[in-house]
N, C-alpha and C positions, 0 to 999 in steps of 0.2 A: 255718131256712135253712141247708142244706148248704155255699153256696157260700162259699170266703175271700174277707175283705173286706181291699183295697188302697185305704190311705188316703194323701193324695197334699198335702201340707202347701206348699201354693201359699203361703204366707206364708214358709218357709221358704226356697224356690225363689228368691223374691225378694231375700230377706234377702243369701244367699249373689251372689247375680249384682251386689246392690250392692256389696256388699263386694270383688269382682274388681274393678268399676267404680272404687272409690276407690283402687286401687294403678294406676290409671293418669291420664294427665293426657290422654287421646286419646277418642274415643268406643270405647264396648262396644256391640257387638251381642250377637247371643241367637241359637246354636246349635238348631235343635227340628225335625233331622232324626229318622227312625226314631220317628215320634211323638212327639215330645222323647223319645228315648231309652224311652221305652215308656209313659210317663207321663200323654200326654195332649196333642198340642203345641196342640188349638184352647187348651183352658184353661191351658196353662203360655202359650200366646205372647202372650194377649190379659190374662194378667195379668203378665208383664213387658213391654208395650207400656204398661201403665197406671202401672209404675215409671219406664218413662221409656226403653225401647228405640224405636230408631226401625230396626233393622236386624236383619234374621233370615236364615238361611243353613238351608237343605235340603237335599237330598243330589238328588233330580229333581224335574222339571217338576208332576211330578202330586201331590208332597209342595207342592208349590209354592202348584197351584190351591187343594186343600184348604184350607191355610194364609191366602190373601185371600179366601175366602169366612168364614174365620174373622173374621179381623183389618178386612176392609173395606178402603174405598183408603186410601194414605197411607203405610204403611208398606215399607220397602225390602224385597224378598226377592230374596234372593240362590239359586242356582241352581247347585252344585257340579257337577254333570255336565256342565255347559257345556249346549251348543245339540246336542240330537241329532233323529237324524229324526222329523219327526212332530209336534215339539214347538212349531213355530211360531204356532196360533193359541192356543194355552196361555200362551204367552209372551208374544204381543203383545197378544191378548184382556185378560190378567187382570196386565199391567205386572209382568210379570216380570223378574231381569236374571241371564243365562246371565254364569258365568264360565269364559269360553272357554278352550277346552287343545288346541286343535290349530289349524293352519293351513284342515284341509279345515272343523271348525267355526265359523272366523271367514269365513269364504265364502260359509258354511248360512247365516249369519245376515245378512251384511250383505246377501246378492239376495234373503232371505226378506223381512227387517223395516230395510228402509235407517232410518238416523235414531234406530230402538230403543235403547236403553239396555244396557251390557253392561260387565260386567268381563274380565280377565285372570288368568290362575291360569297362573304359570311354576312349573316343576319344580327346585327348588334342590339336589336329591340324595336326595329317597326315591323316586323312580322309582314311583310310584301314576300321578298327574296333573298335567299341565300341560303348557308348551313347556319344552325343555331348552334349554339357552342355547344350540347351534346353531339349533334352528329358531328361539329367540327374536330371534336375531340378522338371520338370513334375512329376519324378517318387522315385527321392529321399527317399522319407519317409517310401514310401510302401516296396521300396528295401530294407533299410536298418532295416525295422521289422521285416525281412526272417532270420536277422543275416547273411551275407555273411560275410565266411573264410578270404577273399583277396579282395583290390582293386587294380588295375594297369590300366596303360599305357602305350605306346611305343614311344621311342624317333626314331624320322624318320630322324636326322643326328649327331646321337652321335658319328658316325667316323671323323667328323670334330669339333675338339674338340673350335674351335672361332666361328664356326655358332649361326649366333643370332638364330636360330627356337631351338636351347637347352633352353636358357635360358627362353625364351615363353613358351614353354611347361612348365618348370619346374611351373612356373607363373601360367598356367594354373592350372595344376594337383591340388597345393597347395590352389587356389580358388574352386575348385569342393572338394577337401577333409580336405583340415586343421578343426580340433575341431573335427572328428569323432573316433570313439571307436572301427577302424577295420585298420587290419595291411594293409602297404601301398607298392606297387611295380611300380617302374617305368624303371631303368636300365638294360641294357643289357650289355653285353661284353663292346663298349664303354661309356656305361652310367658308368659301374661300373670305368674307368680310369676317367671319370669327375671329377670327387672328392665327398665327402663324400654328399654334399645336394642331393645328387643324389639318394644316399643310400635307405634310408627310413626302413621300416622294410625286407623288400627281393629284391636281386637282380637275377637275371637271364642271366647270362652270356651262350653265346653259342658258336659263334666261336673262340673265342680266347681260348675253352677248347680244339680246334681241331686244335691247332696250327695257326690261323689263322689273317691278322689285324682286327682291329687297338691296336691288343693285341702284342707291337715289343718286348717283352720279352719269348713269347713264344716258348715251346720245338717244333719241329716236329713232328708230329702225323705219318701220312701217307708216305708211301715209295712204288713206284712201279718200279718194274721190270720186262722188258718187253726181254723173249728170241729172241735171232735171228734163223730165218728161214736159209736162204742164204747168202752168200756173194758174189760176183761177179765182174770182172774188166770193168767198162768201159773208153770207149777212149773219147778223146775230140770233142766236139760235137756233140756226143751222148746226150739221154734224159733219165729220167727216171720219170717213173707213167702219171697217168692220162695228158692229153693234152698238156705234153710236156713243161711242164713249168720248169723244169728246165732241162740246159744243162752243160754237163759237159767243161770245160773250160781249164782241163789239167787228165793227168791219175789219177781216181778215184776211189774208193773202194768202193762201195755201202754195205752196209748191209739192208736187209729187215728183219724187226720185227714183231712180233706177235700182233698187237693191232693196232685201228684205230677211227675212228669215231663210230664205235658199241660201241666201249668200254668205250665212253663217253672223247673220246681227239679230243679236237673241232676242224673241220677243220681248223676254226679261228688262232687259233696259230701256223699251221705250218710255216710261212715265219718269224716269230720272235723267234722260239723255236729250241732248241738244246735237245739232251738227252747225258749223262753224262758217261766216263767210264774210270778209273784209274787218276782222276785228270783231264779229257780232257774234253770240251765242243765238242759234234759232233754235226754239223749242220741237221737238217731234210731236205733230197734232194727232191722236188716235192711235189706232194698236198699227204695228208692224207688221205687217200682211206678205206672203210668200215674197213677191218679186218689188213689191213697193212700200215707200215710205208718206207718210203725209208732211210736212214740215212746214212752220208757223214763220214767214218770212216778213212780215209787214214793217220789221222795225228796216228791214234793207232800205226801203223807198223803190227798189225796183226790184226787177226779177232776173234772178242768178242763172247763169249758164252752169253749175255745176256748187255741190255744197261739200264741205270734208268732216267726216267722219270722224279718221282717227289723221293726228298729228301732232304739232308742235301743242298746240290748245289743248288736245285732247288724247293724251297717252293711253294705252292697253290698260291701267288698271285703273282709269279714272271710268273706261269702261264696263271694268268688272265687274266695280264698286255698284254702278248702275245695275249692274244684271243680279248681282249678290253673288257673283264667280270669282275666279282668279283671273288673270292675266296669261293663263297658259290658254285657258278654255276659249277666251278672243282670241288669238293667235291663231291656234289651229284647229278654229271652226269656219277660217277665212276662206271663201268659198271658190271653185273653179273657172268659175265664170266672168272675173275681173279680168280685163287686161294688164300684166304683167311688165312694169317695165323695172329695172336695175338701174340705179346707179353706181356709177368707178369714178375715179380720180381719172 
């Protein structure tokens, strides 16, 4: 088998999401937009629904459907994009709950689906989504006669946990909601490490369920292994891949791999990136080419039946770090073409 295998440690997943869950005293939900972040969201949602989530968040309607055809009835799903066109027998069909961000969306919804279920998502100062405390004000009263489930915000630098824009926001949210009679969300993964004012009634942790920062306690989610094609000797001064960017400088052992930039391994990171085998960091030789990799093996003494990528050596943001990204943009640039395997307890 050619193809790399991406192994996807649902026990870990778990592990990590309880553990956000225990630094707070509120309920946690489960983030598993973007296919939980590229990993899989039927099998990450329906194995943290069995640890004890009862609330999930997606980014649209049709992450949404997907998701209750996963999960079955019962469980909350939340709906980031609010209510957009179209979306209405999605939403009312499959008990969906849109978190509203505009005026004209809270209008779509209540002549679409009077009575339906729906949140609120105000804009506290990252300017993405929601009402901005004008229009929140404007429409306040009439909103909160709908009875909406939830209100929220997004912290736009909870990874830096001395950034003044936390503390503003928090300032903010608490003047658009303190004294109202509706459960309150503002945290994410790093919201929920802020500490408890952060809290409120629900938090929303996402990456740090998939091993990811600003969560440094986290298990490892993801591990890929990538088989080798070839192996081959070249002499010094020799090149190897695309435009000859690199040369060899003494006798070397090339191995070429099965995975490339289709595969979502950015060409960004190859002049800062290794892949990993029996304890050895291998250097990546040359640029990153569609379907292959070139990789500098000589210090092995022999030739590997397969090298890993990402793992216990080498986490999603040591990746990043290489590519000059985050840790989200690894995740879910992972490509379709890996073999998929899970593991459970």
């Amino acid at each position: 088998m050619s193809t790399a295998t991406l192994t996807i440690d649902l026990n870990a997943a778990v592990a990590n999401w309880r553990a956000l869950d225990a630094k707070t005293d509120c309920e946690t939900a489960a983030v598993v937009k973007a296919d939980a972040y590229g990993l899989g969201a039927d099998k990450l949602a329906r194995a943290l629904a069995r640890a004890g989530a009862r609330s999930f968040f997606v980014a649209v309607a049709e992450e949404g459907a997907a998701l209750r055809q996963a999960l079955g009835p019962g469980p909350n799903i939340c709906v980031f994009s609010g209510h957009m066109p179209g979306d209405a027998d999605m939403i009312g069909d499959l008990e969906l709950t849109p978190m509203i961000n505009s005026l004209d969306q809270m209008i779509r919804h209540v002549e679409a689906l009077p009575g339906h279920a729906f949140g609120l998502q105000l804009d506290t100062g990252m300017n993405r989504l929601g009402m901005e405390p004008s229009e929140w004000a404007a429409v306040r009263d009439v909103a909160l006669a709908q009875n909406p489930v939830l209100i929220m915000s997004h912290l736009a630098c909870a990874d830096e946990p001395d950034h003044p824009m936390n503390a503003q926001q928090l300032r903010t949210f608490r003047e658009m909601t303190d004294g109202l009679d509706v459960p309150r969300s503002l945290a994410n993964t790093g919201g929920v490490l802020l500490g408890r004012d952060y809290h409120f009634d629900l938090c929303r942790p996402g990456i740090g369920t998939y091993g990811g920062a600003p969560f440094a306690e986290a298990r490892h989610v993801a591990t890929l292994d990538i088989p080798v094609i070839q192996c081959r000797d070249v002499a010094p001064g020799e090149t190897v891949g695309y435009g000859n960017s690199y040369v060899a400088s003494r006798p070397t052992r090339i191995a070429t791999i099965s995975a490339g930039y289709a595969d979502g391994i950015l060409r960004a990171m190859g002049p800062k990136t290794g892949l990993w085998c029996d304890g050895k960091r291998l250097p990546i030789a040359g640029r990153i080419s569609m379907d292959l990799i070139g990789v500098d093996v000589t210090a092995l003494g022999q030739d590997p039946k397969s090298l890993q990528l990402l793992g216990p050596n080498q986490g999603v943001d040591t990746l990043a770090d290489a590519a000059g990204t985050i840790g989200y943009e690894i995740l879910t640039s992972l490509g379709a073409r890996y073999t998929r395997r899970y593991l459970t307890a």
